[in-house]
C-alpha positions in Angstrom: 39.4 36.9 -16.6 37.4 39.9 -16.8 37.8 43.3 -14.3 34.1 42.3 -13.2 35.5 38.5 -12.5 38.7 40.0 -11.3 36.9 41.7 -8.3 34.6 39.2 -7.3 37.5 36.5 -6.6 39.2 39.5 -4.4 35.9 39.6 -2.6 35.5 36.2 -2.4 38.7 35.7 -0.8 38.9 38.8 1.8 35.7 37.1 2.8 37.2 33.9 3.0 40.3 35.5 5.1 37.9 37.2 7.1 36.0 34.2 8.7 39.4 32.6 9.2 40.6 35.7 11.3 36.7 35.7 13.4 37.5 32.1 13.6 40.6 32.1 14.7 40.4 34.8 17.0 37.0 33.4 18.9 38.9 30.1 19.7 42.1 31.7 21.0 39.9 33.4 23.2 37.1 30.9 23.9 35.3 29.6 27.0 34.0 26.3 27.5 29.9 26.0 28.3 28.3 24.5 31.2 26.6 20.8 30.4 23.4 20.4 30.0 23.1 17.1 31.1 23.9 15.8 34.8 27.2 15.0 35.6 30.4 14.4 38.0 33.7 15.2 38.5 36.4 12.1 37.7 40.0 11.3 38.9 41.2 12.2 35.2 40.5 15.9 35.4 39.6 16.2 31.4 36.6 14.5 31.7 33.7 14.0 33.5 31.0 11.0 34.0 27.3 11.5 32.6 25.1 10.9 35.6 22.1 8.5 33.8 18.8 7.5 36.1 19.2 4.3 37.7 15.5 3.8 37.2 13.1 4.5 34.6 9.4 3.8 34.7 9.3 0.2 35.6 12.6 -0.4 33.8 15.8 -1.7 35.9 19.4 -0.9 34.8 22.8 -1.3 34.5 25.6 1.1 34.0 28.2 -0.2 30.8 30.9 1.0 29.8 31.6 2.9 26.5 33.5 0.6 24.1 37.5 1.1 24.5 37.0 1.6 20.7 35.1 4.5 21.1 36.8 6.2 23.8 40.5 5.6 22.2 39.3 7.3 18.9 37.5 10.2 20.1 39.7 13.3 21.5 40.7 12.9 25.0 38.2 15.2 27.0 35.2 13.8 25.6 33.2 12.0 28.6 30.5 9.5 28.5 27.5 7.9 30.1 25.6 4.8 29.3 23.2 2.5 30.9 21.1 -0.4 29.8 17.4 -0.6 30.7 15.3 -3.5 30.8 11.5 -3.7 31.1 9.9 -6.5 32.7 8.6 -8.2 29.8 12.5 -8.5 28.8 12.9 -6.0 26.3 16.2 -3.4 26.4 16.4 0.1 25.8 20.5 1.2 25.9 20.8 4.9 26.3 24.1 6.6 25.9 25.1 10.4 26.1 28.3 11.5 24.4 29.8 14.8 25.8 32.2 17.0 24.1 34.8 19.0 25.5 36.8 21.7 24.4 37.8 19.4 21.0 34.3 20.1 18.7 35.3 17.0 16.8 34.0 14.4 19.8 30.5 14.5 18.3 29.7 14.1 14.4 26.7 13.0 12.0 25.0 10.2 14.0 24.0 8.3 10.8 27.7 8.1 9.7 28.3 5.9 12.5 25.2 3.7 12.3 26.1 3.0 8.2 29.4 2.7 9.3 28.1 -0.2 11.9 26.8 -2.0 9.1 23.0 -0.6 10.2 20.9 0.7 6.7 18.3 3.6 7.5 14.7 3.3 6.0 14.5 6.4 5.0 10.7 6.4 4.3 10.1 5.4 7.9 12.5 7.7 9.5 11.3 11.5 10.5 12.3 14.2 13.1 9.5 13.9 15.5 8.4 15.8 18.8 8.4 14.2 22.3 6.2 15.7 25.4 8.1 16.4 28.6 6.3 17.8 31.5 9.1 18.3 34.0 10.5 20.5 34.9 8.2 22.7 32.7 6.4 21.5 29.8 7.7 21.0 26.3 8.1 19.7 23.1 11.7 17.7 22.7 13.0 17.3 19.1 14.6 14.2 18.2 15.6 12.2 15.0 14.0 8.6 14.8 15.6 6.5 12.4 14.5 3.1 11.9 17.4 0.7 10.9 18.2 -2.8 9.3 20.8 -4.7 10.0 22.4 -4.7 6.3 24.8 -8.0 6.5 22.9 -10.3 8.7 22.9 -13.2 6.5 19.2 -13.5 7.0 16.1 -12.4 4.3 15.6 -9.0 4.1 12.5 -9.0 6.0 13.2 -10.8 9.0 16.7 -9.0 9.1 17.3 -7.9 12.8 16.2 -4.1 12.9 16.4 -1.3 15.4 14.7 2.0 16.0 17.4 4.5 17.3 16.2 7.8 18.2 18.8 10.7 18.9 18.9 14.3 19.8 21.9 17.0 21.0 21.6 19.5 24.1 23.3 22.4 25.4 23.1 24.5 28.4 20.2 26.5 27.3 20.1 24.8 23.6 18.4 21.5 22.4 17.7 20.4 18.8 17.3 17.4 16.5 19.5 18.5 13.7 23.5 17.8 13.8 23.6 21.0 11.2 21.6 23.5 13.2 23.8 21.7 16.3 26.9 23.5 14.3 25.5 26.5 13.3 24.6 27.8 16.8 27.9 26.4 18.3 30.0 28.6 15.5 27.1 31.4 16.2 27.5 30.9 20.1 31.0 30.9 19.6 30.9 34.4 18.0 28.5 36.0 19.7 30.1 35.6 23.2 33.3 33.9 23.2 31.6 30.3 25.0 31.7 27.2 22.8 28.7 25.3 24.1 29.2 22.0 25.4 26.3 19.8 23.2 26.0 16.5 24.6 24.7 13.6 22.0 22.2 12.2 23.4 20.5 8.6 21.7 18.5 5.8 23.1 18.5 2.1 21.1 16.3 -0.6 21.0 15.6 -3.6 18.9 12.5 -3.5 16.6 10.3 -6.5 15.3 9.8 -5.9 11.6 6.0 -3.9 11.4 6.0 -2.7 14.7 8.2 0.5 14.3 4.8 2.5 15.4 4.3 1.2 18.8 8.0 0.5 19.3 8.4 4.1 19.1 5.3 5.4 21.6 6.9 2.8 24.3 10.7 5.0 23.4 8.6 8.2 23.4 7.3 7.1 27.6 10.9 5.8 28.0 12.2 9.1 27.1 9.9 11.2 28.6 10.1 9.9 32.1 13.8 10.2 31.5 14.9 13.1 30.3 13.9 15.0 33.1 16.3 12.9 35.4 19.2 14.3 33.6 18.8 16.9 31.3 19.6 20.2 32.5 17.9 22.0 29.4 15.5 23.4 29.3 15.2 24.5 33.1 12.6 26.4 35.1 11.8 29.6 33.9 12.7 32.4 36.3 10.0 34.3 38.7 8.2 37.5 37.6 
């Protein structure tokens, strides 16, 4: 290996070293972030419940319980909350918010879990798309709208059941779409000033006849809107002059 080689290994791995030190330093001295969802305290100190709306729209609900699966594989401070809305003409929305604690590893890809479900993702039909709130203040919210198959149904292809599952991650001051801008401001958040933000995963789910992905997502898109401002802390009101 030449000098020229020779040098830009040593760089490579002082660089390397470098982030490891920043790294390890920032989590020995870490703070954990405020929610930025609604929540409330529990008996087991390490985590907390995830305060839902009872009602949505003209949707009624009922509160569920995370699968003992889930909870029993994810690290032991990660809270939950998950309901299970249902519209009068029958149809179910089931919202679920996944909150991480001090462990980063509670929250991962979404779409890992969905393949790993047996669910296949139409890619062509899937998009990151914007939905209006108007409360507290208007915005634009970001989320991911995948629409899904059920791979191993046993049934023809096209009348395989299918679902349109529509995600999105928030912070105290923080909200995006995309799991890998999601870890590039916690690591940047985490440098910057010592506070590893608590993200909260945030998805809502709801069956999906075959053609009718469009106005099965405006109907989630009202769903959402009228709910996110019952729970979602971010983004707040802006301060006074």
């Amino acid at each position: 290996m030449d000098q020229t080689k020779w040098i830009s290994l040593a760089a490579a791995l002082a660089i390397m070293a470098g982030t490891r030190g920043l790294l390890a330093y920032a989590q020995a001295h870490q703070r954990l972030g405020r929610p930025g969802v609604t929540t409330r305290p529990l008996a087991e100190g390490r985590r907390v419940h995830v305060e839902l709306p009872e009602r949505v729209l003209d949707y009624s609900s009922r509160e569920v319980e995370m699968d003992k699966v889930v909870v029993d594989f994810l690290p032991p401070d990660t809270s939950f909350g998950q309901r299970f809305y249902t519209a009068p003409d029958g149809s179910e929305v089931r919202a679920t918010v996944v909150l991480m604690g001090a462990d980063r590893t509670s929250l991962h890809k979404p779409e890992y879990c969905l393949l790993g479900s047996g669910w296949r993702i139409d890619e062509a039909k899937s998009a990151e798309e914007k939905v209006r709130i108007e409360r507290p203040r208007p915005y634009d919210l970001p989320v991911m709208k995948l629409v899904t198959t059920m791979a191993n149904s046993g049934q023809d292809a096209r009348a395989a059941p299918r679902a349109l599952y529509v995600y999105w991650f928030v912070a105290d001051g923080e909200y995006t779409a995309r799991h890998s801008q999601r870890m590039w401001w916690m690591a940047r958040d985490l440098l910057r000033t010592g506070v590893l933000q608590r993200w909260a995963y945030v998805s809502c789910l709801a069956a999906c006849p075959p053609g009718e992905e469009g106005p099965a997502f405006e109907r989630m898109k009202k769903f959402i809107a009228a709910a996110v401002p019952q729970f979602q802390l971010t983004p707040g009101v802006r301060p006074g002059p």
